[in-house]
C-alpha positions as CSV (number, residue, x, y, z in Angstrom):
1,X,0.0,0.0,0.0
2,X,1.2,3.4,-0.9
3,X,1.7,5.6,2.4
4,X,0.2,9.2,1.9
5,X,3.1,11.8,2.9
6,X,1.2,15.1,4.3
7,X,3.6,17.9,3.0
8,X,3.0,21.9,3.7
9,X,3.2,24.5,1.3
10,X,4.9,27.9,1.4
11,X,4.0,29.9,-1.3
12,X,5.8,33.1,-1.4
13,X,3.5,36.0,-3.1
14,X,6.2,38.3,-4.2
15,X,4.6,42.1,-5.4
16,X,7.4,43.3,-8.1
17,X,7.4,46.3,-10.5
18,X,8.4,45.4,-13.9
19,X,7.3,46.7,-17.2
20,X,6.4,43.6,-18.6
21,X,3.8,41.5,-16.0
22,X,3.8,38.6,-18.3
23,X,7.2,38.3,-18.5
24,X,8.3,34.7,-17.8
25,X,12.0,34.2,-15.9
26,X,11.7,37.2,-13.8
27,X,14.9,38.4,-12.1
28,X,15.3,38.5,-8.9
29,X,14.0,41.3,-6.7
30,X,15.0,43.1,-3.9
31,X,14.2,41.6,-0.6
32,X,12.5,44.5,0.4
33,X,9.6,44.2,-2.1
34,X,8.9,40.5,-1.1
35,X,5.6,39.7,0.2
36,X,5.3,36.2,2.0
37,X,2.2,34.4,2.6
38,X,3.0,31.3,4.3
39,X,-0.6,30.5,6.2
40,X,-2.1,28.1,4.1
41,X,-4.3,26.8,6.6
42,X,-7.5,27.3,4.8
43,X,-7.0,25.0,2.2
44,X,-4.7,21.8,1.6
45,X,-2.9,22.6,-2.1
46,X,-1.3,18.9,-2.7
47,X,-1.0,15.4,-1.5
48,X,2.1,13.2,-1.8
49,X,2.3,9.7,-1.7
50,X,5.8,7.8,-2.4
51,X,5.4,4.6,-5.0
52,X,7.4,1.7,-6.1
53,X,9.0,1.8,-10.1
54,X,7.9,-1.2,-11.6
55,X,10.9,-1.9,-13.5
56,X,13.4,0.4,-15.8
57,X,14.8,-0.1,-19.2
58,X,18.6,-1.2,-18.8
59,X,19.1,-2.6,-22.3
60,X,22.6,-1.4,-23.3
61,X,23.0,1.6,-20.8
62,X,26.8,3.8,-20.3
63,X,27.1,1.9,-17.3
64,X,26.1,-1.6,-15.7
65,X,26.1,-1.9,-12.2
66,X,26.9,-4.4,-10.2
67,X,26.8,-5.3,-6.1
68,X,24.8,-5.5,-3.2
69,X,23.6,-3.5,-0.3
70,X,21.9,-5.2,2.6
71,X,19.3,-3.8,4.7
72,X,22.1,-3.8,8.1
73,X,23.6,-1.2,6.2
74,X,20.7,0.6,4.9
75,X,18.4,1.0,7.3
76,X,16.0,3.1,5.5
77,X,15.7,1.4,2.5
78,X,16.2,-2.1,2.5
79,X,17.8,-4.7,0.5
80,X,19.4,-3.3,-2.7
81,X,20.8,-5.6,-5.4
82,X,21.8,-4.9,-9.2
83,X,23.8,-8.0,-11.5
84,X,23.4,-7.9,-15.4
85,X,23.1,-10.3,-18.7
86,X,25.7,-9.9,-21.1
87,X,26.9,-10.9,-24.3
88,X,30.6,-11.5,-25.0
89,X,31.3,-10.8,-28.8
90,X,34.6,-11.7,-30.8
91,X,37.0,-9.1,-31.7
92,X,38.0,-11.2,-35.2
93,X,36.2,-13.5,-37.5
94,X,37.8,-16.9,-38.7
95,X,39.6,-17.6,-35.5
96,X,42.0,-20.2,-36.3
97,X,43.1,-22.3,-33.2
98,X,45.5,-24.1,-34.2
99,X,46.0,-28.2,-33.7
100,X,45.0,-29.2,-30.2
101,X,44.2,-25.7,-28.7
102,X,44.6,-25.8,-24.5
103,X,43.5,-23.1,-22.2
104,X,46.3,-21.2,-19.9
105,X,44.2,-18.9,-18.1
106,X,41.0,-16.4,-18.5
107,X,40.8,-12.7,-17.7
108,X,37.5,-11.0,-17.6
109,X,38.4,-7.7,-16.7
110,X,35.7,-4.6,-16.2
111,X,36.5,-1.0,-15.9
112,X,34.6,1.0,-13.7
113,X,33.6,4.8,-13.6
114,X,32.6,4.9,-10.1
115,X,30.7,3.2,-7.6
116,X,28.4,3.9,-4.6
117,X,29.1,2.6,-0.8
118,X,32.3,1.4,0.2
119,X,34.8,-0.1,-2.1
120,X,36.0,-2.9,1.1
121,X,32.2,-4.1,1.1
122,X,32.6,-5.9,-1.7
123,X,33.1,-10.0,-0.9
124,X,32.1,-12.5,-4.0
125,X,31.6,-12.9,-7.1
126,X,29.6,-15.7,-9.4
127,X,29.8,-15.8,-12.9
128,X,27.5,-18.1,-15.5
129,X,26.3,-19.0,-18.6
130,X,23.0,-18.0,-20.0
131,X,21.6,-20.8,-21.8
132,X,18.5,-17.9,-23.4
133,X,19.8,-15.6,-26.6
134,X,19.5,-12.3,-26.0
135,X,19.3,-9.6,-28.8
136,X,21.3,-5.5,-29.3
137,X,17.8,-4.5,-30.5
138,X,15.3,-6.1,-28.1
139,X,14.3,-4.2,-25.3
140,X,15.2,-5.3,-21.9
141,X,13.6,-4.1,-18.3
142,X,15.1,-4.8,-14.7
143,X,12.6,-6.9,-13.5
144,X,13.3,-9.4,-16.4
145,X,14.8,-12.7,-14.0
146,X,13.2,-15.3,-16.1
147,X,16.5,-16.5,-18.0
148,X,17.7,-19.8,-18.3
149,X,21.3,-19.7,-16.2
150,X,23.7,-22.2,-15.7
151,X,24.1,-23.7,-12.3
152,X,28.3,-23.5,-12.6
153,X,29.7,-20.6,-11.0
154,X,33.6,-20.1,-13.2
155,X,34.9,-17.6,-10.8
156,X,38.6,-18.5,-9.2
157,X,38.9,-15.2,-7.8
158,X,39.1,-11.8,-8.7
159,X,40.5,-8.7,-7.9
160,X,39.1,-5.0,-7.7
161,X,41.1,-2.0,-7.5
162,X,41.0,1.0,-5.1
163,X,43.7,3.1,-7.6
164,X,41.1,5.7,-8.8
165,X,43.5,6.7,-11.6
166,X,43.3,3.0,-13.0
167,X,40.0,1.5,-11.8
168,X,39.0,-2.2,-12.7
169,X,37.2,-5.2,-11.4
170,X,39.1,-8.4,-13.1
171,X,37.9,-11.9,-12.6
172,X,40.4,-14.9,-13.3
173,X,37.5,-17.3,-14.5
174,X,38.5,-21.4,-14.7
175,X,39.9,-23.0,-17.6
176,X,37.2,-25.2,-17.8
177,X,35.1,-21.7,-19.3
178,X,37.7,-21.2,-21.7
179,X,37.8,-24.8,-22.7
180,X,34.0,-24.4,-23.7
181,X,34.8,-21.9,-26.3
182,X,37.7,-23.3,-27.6
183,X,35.7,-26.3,-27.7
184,X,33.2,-25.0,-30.6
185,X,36.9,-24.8,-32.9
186,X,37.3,-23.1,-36.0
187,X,33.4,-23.6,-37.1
188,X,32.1,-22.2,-34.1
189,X,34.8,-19.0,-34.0
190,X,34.3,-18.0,-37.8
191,X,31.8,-15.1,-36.7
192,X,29.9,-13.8,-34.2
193,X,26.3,-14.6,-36.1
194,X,27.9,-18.5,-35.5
195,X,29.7,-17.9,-32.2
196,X,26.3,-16.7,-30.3
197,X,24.4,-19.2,-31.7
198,X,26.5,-21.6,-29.3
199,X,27.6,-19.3,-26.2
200,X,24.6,-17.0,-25.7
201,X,26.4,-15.2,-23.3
202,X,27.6,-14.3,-19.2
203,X,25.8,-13.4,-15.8
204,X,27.3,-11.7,-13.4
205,X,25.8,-11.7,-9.7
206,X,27.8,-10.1,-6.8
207,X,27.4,-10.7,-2.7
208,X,28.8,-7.6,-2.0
209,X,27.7,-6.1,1.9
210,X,27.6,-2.2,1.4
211,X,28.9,-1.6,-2.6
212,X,27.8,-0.4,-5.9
213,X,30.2,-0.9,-9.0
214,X,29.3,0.9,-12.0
215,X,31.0,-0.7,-14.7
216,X,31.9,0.6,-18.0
217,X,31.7,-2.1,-20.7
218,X,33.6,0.3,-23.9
219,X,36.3,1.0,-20.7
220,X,40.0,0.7,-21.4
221,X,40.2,-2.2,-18.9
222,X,37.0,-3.8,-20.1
223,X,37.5,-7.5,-21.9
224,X,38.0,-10.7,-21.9
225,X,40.8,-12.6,-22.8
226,X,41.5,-16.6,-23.2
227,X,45.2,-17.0,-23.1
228,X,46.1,-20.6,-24.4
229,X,48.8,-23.1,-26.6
230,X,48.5,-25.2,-29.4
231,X,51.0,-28.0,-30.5
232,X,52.4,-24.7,-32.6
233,X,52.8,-22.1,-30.5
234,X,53.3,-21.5,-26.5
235,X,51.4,-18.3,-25.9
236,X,48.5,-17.2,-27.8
237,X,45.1,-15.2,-27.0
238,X,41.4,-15.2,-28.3
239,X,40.1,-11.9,-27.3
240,X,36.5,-10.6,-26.4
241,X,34.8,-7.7,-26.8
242,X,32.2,-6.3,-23.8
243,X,30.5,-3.2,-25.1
244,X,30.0,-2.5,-28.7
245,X,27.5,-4.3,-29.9
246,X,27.2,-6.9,-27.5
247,X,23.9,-7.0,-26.4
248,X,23.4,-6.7,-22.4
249,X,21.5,-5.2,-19.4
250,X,21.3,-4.7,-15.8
251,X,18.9,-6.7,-13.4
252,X,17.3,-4.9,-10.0
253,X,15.9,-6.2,-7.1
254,X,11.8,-5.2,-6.8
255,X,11.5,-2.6,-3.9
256,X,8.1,-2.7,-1.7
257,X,6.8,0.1,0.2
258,X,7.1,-1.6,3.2
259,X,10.5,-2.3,2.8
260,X,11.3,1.3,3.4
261,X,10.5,3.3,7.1
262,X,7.8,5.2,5.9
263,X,7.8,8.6,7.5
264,X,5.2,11.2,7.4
265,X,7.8,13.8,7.2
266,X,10.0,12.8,4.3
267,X,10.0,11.7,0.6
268,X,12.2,9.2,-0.3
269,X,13.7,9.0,-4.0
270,X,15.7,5.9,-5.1
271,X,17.5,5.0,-7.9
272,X,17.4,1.2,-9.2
273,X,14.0,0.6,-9.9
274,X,13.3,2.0,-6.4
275,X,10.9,4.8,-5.2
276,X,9.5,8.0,-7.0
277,X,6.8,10.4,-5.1
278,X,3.9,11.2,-7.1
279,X,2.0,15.1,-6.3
280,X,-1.1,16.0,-6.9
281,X,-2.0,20.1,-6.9
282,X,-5.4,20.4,-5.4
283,X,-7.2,23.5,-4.7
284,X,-6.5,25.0,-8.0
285,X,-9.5,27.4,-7.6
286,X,-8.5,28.8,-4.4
287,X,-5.3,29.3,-5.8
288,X,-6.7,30.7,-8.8
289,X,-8.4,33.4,-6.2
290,X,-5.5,33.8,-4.3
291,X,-4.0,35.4,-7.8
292,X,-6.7,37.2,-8.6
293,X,-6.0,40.6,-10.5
294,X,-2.4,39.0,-10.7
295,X,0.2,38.1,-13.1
296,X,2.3,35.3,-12.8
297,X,5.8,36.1,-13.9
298,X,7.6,32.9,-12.2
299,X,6.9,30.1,-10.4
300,X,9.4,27.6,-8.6
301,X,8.9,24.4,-6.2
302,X,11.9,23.4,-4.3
303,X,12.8,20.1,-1.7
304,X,15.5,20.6,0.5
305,X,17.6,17.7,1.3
306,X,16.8,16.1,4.8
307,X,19.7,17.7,7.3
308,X,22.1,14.0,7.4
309,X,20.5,11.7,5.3
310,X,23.7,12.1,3.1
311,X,26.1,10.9,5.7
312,X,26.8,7.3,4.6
313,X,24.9,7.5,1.0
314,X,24.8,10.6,-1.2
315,X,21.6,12.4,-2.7
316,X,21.3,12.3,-6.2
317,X,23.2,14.7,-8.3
318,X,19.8,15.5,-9.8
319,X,16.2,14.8,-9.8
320,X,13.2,15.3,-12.7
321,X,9.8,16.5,-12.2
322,X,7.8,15.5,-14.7
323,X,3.5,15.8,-15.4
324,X,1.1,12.8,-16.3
325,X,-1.0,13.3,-19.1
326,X,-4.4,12.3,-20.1
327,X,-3.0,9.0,-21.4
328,X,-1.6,8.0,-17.8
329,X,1.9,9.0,-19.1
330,X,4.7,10.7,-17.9
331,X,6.0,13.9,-19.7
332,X,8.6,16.4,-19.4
333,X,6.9,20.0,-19.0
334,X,7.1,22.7,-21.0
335,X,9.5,24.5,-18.9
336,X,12.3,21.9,-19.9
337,X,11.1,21.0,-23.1
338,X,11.1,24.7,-24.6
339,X,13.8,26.7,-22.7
340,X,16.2,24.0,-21.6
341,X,17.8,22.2,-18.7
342,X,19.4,25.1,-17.5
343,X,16.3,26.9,-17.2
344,X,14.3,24.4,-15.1
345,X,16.6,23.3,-13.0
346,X,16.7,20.0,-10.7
347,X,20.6,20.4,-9.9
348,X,21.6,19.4,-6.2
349,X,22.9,22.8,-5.1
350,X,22.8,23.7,-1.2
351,X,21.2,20.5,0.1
352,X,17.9,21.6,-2.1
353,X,16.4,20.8,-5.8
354,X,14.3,24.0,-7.4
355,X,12.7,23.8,-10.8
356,X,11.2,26.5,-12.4
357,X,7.5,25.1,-13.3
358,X,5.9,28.7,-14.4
359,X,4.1,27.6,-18.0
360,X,3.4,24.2,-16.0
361,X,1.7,26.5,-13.3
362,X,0.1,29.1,-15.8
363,X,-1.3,25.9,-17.8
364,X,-2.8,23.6,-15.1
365,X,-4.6,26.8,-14.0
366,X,-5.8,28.0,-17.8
367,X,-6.0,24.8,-19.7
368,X,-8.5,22.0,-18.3
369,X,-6.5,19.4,-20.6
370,X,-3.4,19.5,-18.0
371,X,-3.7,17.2,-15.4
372,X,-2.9,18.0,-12.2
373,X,-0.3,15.1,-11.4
374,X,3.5,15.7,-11.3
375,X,6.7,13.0,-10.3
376,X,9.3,13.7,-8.6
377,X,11.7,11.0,-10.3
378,X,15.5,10.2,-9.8
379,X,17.5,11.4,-13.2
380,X,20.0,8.4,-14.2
381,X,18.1,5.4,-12.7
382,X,19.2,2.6,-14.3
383,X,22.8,3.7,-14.3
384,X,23.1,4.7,-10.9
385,X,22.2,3.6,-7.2
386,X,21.7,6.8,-5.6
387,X,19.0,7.6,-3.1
388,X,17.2,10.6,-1.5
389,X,15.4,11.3,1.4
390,X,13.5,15.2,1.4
391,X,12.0,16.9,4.3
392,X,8.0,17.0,3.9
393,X,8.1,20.4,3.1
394,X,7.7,21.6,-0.5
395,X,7.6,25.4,-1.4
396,X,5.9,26.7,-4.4
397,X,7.0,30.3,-4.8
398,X,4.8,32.3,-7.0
399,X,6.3,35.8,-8.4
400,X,3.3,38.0,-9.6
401,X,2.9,41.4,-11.0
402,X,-0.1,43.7,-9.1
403,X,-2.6,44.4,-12.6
């Protein structure tokens, strides 16, 4: 069950003289001319509940992440878990192997851009065979956990880094993985049309306690390399490509409301397939009357960052608010669309997120076809594992022009 957040509004009525009072992207004023009107008691202007995302597309995202964080070290939120489907590709057609081709060793190696938690907390690795193909132009969702997987895990042991300059995760896997490729021989090698049709592809899971890896699959440390000899030669390699065109995307655990302490005074945001808060303006006709004989000239809502949320886990760098139109779908608003990014905002800057919503707010009140439903969504949440908790208290400031 969603829990209904009760949030309070200030809305800040600032009287300005301009010579234009339609003018959208007013500047700021002096303080002196503000007039605040925070006693809202009369009428409740919007509800907030917080909601589960079903599931995220992940198909062939910058980054794929990879780790675990368990509920004793996230308290708030619960269990969080990402792993990911991949295809490995060959870098060369018509392979030849030589006579009697023997594995020496295999090196899967990822590099990642950056990762969430702590870099210690991560303890295991397994890595299997999918036994399903899977395809560069399908499209792939988070929740998608019914693929066949092979009950052999091929990791000897790996090693991740902690040299910022030179990051990497890289897996020694057994010979007996290598051996299956080499096994296909020349036939199977010749292309990758022919190669997939016999090793669909990898899994990776990791039991990691507190960390997030985001791994970079086009990354200069990101392959995978069979080293082996033939009756020929001593030291050769078949290499691997992982980004490219190799198809692949990343899985997420399914959040639950009640796997989070819901609190009537906060919002909580999650990356991952986790938790967005839908609002809903009611009241418009009192607010309509509050503005009477008034021109709207701009209009900003804001969250401020609950003070220490961000001690072990950081906010998110930035967060969208986006409408839902008659069609039960989710839209940018016009404030983004038309003048930019820039414009609207949604930036982490001093613990708070502000977007300028004015033709949102000039709409909803003039045109019955806008609904009056906005989310407040995490930006990047399939390649990131960020999550944000927001004091109750959103503020709408409305700057108006006196008619």
């Amino acid at each position: 069950m969603n829990k209904i957040i009760s949030l309070s509004l200030i809305i800040g009525l600032i009287a300005v003289s301009c010579t234009d009072p339609n003018t959208i992207g007013l500047e700021i004023q002096p303080t002196s001319d503000n007039i605040i009107i925070s006693d809202t008691s009369s009428f409740s202007w919007q509800t907030s509940e917080v909601e589960s995302e079903d599931s995220l597309r992940t198909d062939e995202a910058l980054n794929l992440i990879l780790g675990k964080i368990k509920f004793d070290y996230d308290s708030e939120f619960g269990l969080n878990r990402a792993a990911f489907y991949t295809q490995i590709l060959l870098a060369e057609n018509n392979t030849d192997l030589g006579i009697d081709p023997i594995v020496d060793s295999v090196i899967l190696s990822y590099t990642y851009s950056a990762y969430y938690g702590d870099l210690v907390d991560f303890t295991s690795l397994d890595v299997s065979l999918i036994k399903k193909d899977i395809y560069k132009d399908s499209i792939y969702y988070s929740n998608k956990f019914n693929m066949l997987i092979g009950n052999v895990d091929y990791v000897d042991d790996f090693n991740l880094s902690d040299n910022l300059s030179d990051p990497f995760l890289r897996v020694k896997l057994s010979n007996n993985f290598g051996q299956e490729i080499l096994g296909l021989e020349n036939e199977g090698l010749k292309d990758n049309e022919t190669f997939l049709e016999n090793f669909k592809g990898i899994s990776l899971i990791a039991s990691a306690q507190n960390t997030m890896l985001y791994l970079n699959p086009a990354g200069s440390n990101s392959f995978l390399k069979i080293y082996y000899h033939n009756d020929e030669r001593d030291t050769l390699s078949l290499d691997f490509e992982l980004g490219g065109e190799a198809a692949r995307f990343s899985l997420f655990n399914e959040k639950h409301e009640e796997s989070i302490i819901v609190d009537g005074s906060r919002i909580y945001i999650q990356s991952m397939a986790g938790y967005k808060a839908r609002i809903v303006v009611n009241n418009t006709d009192s607010i309509k009357k509050m503005l009477d004989r008034k021109a709207i000239n701009k209009v900003t809502m804001s969250f401020d960052v609950e003070q220490g949320s961000q001690s072990e886990y950081t906010a998110h760098d930035k967060l969208f608010l986006v409408r839902v139109d008659q069609e039960d779908k989710n839209v940018f608003l016009t404030d983004y669309t038309i003048e930019g990014e820039t414009h609207f905002g949604g930036r982490l800057e001093n613990d708070k997120y502000e977007f300028n919503i004015t033709r949102y707010f000039h709409q909803l009140l003039n045109n019955d076809s806008y609904t009056n439903e906005l989310y407040l969504l995490p930006a990047g949440a399939a390649v990131n594992a960020n999550r944000t908790i927001l004091d109750k208290d959103i503020t709408l400031t409305i700057h108006y022009s006196q008619l």
